[in-house]
C-alpha positions as CSV (number, residue, x, y, z in Angstrom):
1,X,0.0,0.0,0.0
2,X,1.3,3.3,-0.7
3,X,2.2,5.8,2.2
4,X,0.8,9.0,2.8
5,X,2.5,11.1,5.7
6,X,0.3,14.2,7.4
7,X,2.5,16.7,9.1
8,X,0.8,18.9,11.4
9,X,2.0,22.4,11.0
10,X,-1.0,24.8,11.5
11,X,-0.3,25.5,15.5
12,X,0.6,29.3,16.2
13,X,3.3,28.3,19.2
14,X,2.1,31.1,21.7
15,X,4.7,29.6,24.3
16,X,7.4,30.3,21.8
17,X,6.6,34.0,22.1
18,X,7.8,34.7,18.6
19,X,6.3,36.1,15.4
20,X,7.4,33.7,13.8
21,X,5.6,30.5,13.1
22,X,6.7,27.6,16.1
23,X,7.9,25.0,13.0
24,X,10.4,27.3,11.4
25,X,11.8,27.7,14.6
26,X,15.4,26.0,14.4
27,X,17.3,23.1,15.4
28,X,20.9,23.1,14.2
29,X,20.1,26.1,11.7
30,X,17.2,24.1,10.3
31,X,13.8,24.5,10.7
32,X,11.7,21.9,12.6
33,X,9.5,21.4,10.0
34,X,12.4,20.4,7.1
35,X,13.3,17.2,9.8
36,X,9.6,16.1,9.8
37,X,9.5,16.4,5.9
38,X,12.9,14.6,5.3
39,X,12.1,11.8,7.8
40,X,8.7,11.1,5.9
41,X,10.8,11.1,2.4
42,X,13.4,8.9,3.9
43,X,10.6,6.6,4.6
44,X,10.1,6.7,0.8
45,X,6.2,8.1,1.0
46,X,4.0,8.2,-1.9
47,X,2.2,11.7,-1.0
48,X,3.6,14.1,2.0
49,X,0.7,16.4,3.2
50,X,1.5,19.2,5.4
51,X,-1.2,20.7,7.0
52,X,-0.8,24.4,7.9
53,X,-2.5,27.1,9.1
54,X,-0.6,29.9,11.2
55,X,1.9,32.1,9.3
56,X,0.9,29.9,6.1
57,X,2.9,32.2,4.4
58,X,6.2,31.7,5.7
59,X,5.9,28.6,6.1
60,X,5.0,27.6,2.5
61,X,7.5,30.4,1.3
62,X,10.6,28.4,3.9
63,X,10.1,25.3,2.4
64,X,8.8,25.3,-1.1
65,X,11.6,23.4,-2.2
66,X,10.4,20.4,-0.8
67,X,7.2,18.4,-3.4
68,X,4.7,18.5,-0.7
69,X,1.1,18.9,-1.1
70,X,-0.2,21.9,1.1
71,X,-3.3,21.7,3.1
72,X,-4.9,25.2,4.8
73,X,-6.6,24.4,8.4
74,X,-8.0,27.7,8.4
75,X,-9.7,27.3,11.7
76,X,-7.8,25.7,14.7
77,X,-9.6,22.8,16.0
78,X,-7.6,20.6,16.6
79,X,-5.7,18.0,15.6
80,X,-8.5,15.6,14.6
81,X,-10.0,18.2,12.3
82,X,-6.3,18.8,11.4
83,X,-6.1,15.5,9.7
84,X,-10.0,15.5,8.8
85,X,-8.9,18.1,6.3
86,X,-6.1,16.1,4.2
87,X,-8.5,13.0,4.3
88,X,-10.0,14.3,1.1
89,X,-6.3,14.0,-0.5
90,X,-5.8,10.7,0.6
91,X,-7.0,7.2,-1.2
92,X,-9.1,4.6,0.7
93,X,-6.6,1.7,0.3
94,X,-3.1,3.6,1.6
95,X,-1.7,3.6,4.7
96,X,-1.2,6.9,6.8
97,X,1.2,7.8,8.8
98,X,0.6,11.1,10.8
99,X,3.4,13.2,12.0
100,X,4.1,16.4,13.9
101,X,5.8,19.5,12.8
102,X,7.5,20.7,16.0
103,X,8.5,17.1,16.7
104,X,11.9,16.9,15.0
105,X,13.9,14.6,16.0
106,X,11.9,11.0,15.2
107,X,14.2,8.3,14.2
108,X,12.9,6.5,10.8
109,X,13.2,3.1,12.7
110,X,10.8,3.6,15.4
111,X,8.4,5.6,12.5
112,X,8.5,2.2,10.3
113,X,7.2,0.1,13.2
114,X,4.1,2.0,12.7
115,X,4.0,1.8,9.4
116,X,4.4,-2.0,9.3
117,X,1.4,-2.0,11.8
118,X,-0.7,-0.4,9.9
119,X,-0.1,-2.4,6.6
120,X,-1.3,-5.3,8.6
121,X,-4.2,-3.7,9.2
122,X,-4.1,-2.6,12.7
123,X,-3.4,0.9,14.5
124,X,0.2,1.3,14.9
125,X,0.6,3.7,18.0
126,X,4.0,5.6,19.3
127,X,3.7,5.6,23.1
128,X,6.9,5.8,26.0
129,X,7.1,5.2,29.7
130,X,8.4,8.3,31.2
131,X,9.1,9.0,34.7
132,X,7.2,12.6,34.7
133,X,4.7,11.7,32.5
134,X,3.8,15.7,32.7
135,X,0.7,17.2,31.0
136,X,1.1,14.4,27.9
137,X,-2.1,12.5,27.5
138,X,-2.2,8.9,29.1
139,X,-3.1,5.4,27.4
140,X,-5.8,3.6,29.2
141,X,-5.4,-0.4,28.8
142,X,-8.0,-3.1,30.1
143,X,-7.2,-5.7,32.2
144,X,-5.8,-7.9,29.1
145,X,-3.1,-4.6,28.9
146,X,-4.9,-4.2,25.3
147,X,-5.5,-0.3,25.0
148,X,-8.9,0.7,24.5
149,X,-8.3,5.1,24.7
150,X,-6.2,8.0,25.1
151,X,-7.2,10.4,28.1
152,X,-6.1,14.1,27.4
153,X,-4.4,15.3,30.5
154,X,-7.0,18.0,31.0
155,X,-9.8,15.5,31.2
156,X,-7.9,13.0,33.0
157,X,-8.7,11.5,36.3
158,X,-6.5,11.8,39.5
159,X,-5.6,8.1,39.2
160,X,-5.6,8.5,35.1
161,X,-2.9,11.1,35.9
162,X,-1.2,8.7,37.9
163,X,-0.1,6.6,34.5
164,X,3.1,6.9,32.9
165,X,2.8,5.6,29.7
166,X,1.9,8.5,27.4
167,X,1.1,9.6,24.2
168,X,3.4,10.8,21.5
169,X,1.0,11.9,19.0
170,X,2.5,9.7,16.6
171,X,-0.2,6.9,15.0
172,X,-0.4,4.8,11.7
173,X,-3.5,3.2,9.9
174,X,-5.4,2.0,6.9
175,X,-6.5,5.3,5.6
176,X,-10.0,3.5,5.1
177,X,-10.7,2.9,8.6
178,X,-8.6,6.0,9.6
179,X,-11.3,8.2,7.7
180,X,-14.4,6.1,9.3
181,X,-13.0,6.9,12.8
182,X,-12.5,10.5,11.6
183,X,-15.4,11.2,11.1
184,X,-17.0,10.2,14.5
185,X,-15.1,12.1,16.9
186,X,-16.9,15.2,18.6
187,X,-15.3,18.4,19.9
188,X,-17.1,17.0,23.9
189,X,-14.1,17.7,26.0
190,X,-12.3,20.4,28.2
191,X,-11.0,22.1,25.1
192,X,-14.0,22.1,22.8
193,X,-11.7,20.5,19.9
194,X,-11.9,17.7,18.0
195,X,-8.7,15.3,19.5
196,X,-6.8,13.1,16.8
197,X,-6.5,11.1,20.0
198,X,-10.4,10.2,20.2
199,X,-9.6,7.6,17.5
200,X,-7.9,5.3,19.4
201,X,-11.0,4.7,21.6
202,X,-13.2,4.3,18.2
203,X,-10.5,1.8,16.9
204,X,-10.3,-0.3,20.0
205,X,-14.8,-0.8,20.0
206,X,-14.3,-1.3,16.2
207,X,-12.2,-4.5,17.2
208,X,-9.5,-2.9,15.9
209,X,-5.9,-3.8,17.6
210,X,-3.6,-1.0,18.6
211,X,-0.2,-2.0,18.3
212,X,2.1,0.2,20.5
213,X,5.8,0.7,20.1
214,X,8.2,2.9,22.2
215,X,11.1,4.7,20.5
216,X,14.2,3.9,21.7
217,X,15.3,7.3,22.8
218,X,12.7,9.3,25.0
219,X,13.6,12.5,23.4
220,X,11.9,11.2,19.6
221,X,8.9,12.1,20.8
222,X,9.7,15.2,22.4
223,X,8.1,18.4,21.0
224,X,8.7,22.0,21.3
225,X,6.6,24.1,23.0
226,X,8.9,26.6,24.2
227,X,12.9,28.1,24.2
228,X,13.6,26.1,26.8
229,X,12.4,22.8,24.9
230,X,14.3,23.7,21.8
231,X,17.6,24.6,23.7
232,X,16.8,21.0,25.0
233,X,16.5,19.1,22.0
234,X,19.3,21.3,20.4
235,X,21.5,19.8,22.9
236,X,20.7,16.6,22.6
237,X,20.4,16.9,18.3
238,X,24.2,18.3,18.8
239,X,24.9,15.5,20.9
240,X,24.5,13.1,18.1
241,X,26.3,14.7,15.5
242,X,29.2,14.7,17.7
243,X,28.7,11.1,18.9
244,X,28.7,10.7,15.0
245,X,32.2,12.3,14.7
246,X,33.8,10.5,17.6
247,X,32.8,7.4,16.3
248,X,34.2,8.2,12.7
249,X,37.5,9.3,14.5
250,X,37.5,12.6,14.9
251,X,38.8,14.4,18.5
252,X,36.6,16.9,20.0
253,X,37.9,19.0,22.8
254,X,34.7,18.9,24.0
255,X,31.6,17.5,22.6
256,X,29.2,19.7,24.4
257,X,31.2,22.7,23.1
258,X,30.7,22.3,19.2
259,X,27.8,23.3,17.1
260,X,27.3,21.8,13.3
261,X,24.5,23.8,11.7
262,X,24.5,22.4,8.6
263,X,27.2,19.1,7.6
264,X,30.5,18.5,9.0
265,X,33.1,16.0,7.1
266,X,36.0,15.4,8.2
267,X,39.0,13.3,7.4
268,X,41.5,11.6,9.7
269,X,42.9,12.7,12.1
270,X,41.1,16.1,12.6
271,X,41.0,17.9,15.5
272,X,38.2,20.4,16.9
273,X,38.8,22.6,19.8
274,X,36.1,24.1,21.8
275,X,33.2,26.5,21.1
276,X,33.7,25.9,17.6
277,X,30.7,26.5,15.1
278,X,30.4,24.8,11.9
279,X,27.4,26.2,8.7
280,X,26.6,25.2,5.8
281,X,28.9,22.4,4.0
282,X,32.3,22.3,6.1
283,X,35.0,19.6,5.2
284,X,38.1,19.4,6.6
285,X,40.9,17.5,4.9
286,X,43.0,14.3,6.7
287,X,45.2,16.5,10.5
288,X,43.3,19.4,10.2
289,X,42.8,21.2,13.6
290,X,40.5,23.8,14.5
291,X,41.4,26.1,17.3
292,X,39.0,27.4,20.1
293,X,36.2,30.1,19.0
294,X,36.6,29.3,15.5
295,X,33.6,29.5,13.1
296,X,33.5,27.8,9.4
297,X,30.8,28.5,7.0
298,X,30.8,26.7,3.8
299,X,34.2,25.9,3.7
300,X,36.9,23.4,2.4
301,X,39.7,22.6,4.4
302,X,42.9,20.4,2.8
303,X,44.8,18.5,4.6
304,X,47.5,19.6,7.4
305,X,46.2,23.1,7.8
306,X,46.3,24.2,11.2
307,X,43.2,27.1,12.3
308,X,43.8,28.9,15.1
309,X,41.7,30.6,17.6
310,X,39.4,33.5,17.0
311,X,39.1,33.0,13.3
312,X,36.0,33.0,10.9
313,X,36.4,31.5,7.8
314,X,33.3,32.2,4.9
315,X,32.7,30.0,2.1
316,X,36.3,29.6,0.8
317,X,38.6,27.3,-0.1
318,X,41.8,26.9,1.6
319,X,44.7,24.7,0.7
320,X,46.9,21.8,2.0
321,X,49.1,22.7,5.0
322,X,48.1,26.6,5.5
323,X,48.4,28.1,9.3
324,X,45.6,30.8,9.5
325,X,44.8,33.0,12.8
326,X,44.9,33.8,15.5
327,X,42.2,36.6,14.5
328,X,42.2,36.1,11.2
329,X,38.9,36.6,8.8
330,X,39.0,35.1,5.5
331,X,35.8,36.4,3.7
332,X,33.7,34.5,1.4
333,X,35.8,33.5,-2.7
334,X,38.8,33.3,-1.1
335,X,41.2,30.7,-2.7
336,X,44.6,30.3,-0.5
337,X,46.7,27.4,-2.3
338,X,49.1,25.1,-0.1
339,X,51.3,26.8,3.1
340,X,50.0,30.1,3.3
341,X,50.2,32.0,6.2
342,X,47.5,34.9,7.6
343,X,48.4,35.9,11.0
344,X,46.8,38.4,13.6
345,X,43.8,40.1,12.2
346,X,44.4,40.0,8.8
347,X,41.1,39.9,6.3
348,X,41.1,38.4,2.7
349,X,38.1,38.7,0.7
350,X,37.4,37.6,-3.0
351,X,41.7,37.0,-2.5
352,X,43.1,34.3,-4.4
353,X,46.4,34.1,-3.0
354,X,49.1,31.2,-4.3
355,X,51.6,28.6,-2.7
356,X,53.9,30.2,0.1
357,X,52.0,33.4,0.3
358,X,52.7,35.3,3.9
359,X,50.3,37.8,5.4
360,X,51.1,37.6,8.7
361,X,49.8,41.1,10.5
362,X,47.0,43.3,10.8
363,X,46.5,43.7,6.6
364,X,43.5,43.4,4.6
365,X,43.7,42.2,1.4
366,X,40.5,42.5,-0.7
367,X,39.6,41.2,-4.7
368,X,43.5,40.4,-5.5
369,X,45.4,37.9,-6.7
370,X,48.5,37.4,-5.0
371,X,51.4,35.4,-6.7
372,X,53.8,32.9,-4.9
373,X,56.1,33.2,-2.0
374,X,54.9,36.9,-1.6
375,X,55.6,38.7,1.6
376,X,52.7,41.5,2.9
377,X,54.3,43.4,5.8
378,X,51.7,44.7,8.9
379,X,49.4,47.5,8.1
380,X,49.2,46.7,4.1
381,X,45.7,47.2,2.9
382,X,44.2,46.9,-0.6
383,X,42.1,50.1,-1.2
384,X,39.7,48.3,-4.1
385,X,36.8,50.3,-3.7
386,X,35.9,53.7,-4.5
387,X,32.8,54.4,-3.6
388,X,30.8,52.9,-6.4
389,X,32.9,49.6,-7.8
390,X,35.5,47.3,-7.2
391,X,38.5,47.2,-8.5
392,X,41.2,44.3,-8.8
393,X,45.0,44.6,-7.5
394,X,47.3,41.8,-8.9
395,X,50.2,41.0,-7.2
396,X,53.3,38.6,-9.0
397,X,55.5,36.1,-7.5
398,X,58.3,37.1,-4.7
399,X,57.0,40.1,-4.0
400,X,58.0,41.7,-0.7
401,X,55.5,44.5,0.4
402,X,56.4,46.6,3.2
403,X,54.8,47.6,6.0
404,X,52.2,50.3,6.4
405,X,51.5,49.8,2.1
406,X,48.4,51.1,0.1
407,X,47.8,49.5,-3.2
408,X,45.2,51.8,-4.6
409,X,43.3,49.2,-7.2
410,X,42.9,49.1,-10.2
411,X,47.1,48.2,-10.2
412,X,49.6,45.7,-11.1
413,X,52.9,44.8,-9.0
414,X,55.4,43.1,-10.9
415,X,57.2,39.3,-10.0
416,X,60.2,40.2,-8.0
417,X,59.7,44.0,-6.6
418,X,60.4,45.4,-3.3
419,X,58.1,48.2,-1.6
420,X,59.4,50.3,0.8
421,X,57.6,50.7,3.9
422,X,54.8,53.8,4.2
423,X,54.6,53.8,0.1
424,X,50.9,54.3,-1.4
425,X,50.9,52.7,-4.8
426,X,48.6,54.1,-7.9
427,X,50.5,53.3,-10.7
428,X,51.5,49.4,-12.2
429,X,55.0,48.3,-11.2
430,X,57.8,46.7,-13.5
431,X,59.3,42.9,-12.6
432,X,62.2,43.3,-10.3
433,X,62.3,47.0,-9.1
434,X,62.2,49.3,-5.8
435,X,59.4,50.9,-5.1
436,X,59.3,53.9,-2.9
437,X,56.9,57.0,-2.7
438,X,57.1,58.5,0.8
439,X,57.0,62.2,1.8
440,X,60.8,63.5,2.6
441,X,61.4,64.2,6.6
442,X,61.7,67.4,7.8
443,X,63.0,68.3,11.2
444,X,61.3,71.9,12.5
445,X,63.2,73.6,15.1
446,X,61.3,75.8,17.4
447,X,57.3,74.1,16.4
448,X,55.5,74.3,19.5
449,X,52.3,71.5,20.0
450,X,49.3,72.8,20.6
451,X,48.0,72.5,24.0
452,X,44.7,72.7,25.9
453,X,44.1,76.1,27.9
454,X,43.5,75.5,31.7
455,X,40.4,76.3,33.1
C-alpha cells in the first residue's frame, strides 16, 4: 500500500513568544519542519501532506523546495479536524502515517514500526514510559493490557494522571478505517476540539488492535513548546552529531562545546577545539585542527592546515598545509593554495592568493590575486573600492610588500619587486624593481604642539 505522511503544522506556538511561526523555529540552523518532511521522504512516502494554518505564508514560502502537497486548516480545531482536512487528498486503500511539525527529531526506525502496523491492518501507536509523565495525554489499557483510549491530561482522572505511559501523537493506519474513525469524533471535552486522540477509543470498539511501540530514545517524541524545549532538543540533536564524529574518529575537545549547523566532514585525524561552530557544507581535509572560538561557513579545508583561535572562515577554499589565525577573517571566494600564512587580524576577501604566500599582520587584502612566496608586511591594505565599484589589484611572485602599504586598485605589482615601507601605490610596477613613494622628513626647530588652555 502506498504511504501517505500528514505533518501537522497549522499550530501558532504562543509559548514560543515569537512572530514567527513555532515549526520554522530551528534546530541546528534548520527549521523543525524540514526534519519532519525529510524523515517522511526517507521513509520513501508516496504523497507528503502538510497541514498548515498559522503564518501559512512563511511557512509555505521556507520550504517550497520540498514536493509537498499543502493543506490550509484555516480554523484551529484541533488535531482531529487537522487530519479530517487532508482526508479528502488521501485514497481509501493507503496507509497513513501522521506526524508532527515541531516534533523533530523522530528516528525513521521507530516511525517504520508503525507503518508496518498499519499495513497489517491494525493501529500502529507511538507511546513511552516516562518517569514525569507531565501534561502528555495517558493510554488507558484493560485488564488484558490491550488499550482501549487516550485520556487528554485535562480530562484525566487523578488516578488517570497517575499513568506513565503516554502519548506521543504519533499513530499509523489503513487510511480507510482512519477516515471512518475520523469522522465520528466530537469536539465533547475540556477544550471544545476535535482530538486526533479520540480515534484510538473508536478503533479499539471497532475490534480494531492497537499496536504500540516505544522509540528507543525518550527525546523522539519530544516536541517544542517553548525556548527552553528547543535549547533542550538542540543539545541533545548536537549530541549526536558529535557522537557521530567521535565514532568516525574525529577528536573533540569537547563534545558539548561544538555546534554543526548544517554538515560536517572530516578526514582523519582532525582535530576540533572548543566553542567551535560549523554552517553550511564544512570539510576538513586528513590533520586538520580547528582552534577554540573558531567558526567555518561553507568551507573546504585540505589537509595539514592548522586554524587557530578566534578566526571565521566564509565560504572559501583553503589549501593543503596553510596556518591561518589567531584573529584572522577570511571572507567569502577566497582561494589560498598550499602553506600560506595569515596571522593576527588579517582579512582576505574575493583573495586568491598562491603557494607560500605570507600575510602575517593586521592587513586586509580584498579582490586580489597574489602570486607565490609573496611577503605583505603589517598594516598593508588593498584600497579596491571607490565608492561605487570594485577594482582588482594583482600582485606577481616574490613580491616583498612593506609595512604600512596602500595599493590603490585598479594596479599591477610586478614578479620580484620590493616596496618600501609607508609607500601608497597608484601606478603598475615593472618585474624586479624598488618601489618607494614617501614624503621627505623634515625636522622643524622651534614648532610648538598645541595645548589645551587651563580652566
Amino acid at each position: 500500500m502506498a504511504l501517505h505522511v500528514v505533518i501537522l503544522a497549522a499550530g501558532k506556538g504562543t509559548r514560543m513568544r515569537s512572530d514567527r511561526p513555532k515549526v520554522l523555529h530551528e534546530i541546528a540552523g534548520k527549521p523543525m519542519l524540514h526534519y519532519v518532511i525529510e524523515t517522511a521522504r526517507a521513509l520513501d512516502a508516496a504523497q507528503i501532506h502538510v497541514v498548515y494554518g498559522h503564518g501559512g505564508d512563511q511557512v509555505r514560502a521556507a520550504s517550497a523546495h520540498y514536493p509537498v502537497n499543502w493543506v490550509e486548516q484555516a480554523q484551529q480545531k484541533g488535531t482531529g479536524h487537522a487530519v479530517q482536512q487532508v482526508a479528502p487528498h488521501i485514497p481509501d486503500d493507503a496507509t497513513v502515517l501522521v506526524l508532527y511539525g515541531d516534533v523533530p527529531l523522530t528516528q525513521v526506525q521507530t516511525l517504520q514500526s508503525l507503518i508496518d502496523a498499519a499495513a497489517a491492518g491494525h493501529l500502529g501507536l507511538l507511546t513511552a514510559i516516562l518517569d514525569d509523565a507531565g501534561s502528555y495525554g495517558r493510554i488507558l489499557r484493560d485488564a488484558d493490557n490491550s488499550v482501549v483510549a487516550i485520556v487528554e491530561y485535562r480530562d484525566a482522572t487523578a488516578e488517570q494522571r497517575a499513568i506513565r505511559e503516554i502519548n506521543t501523537g504519533m499513530l499509523a493506519a489503513p487510511a480507510g478505517r482512519l477516515k471512518q474513525w475520523l469522522s465520528a469524533i466530537d469536539a465533547d471535552n475540556a477544550q471544545g476540539e476535535y482530538y486526533l486522540t479520540d480515534i484510538i477509543g473508536l478503533a479499539a470498539a471497532d475490534g480494531a488492535e492497537v499496536v504500540t511501540s516505544h522509540p528507543q530514545h525518550a527525546w523522539e517524541g519530544d516536541g517544542v513548546n517553548s525556548r527552553q524545549d528547543q535549547a533542550r532538543l538542540e543539545r541533545i540533536y548536537q549530541g549526536l552529531l558529535a557522537e557521530a564524529l567521535l565514532a568516525d574518529g574525529v577528536t573533540i575537545a569537547d563534545p558539548a562545546r561544538i555546534d554543526i549547523r548544517g554538515s560536517l566532514a572530516c578526514g582523519q585525524d582532525v582535530f576540533i577545539d572548543v566553542n567551535t561552530v560549523f554552517l553550511g557544507e564544512v570539510t576538513l581535509g586528513d590533520g586538520v585542527t580547528v582552534g577554540p572560538n573558531t567558526i567555518i561557513d561553507g568551507c573546504r579545508v585540505a589537509a595539514g592546515t592548522h586554524i587557530r583561535e578566534n578566526c571565521v572562515l566564509e565560504r572559501s577554499v583553503i589549501g593543503e598545509n596553510c596556518t591561518i589565525g589567531p584573529f584572522s577573517r577570511v571572507r567569502p571566494e577566497s582561494d589560498l593554495a598550499a602553506r600560506v600564512h595569515l596571522g593576527n587580524f588579517v582579512e582576505l576577501k574575493k583573495a586568491r592568493v598562491a603557494e607560500g604566500t605570507k600575510i602575517n599582520h593586521l592587513s586586509y587584502v580584498g579582490d586580489a590575486i597574489v602570486g607565490r612566496d609573496v611577503n605583505i608586511g603589517a598594516g598593508t591594505i588593498t584600497c579596491n573600492y571607490d565608492g561605487a565599484n570594485k577594482h582588482l589589484t594583482e600582485i606577481g611572485d616574490d613580491v616583498f610588500v612593506g609595512s604600512d602599504t596602500q595599493l590603490v586598485a585598479p594596479v599591477k605589482v610586478g614578479r620580484g619587486v620590493t616596496i618600501g615601507a609607508g609607500t601608497t601605490v597608484t601606478r603598475d610596477i615593472p618585474d624586479d624593481l624598488l618601489c618607494i613613494s614617501r614624503v621627505p622628513q623634515q625636522h622643524i626647530e622651534g614648532w610648538q604642539r598645541p595645548r589645551k588652555k587651563r580652566r
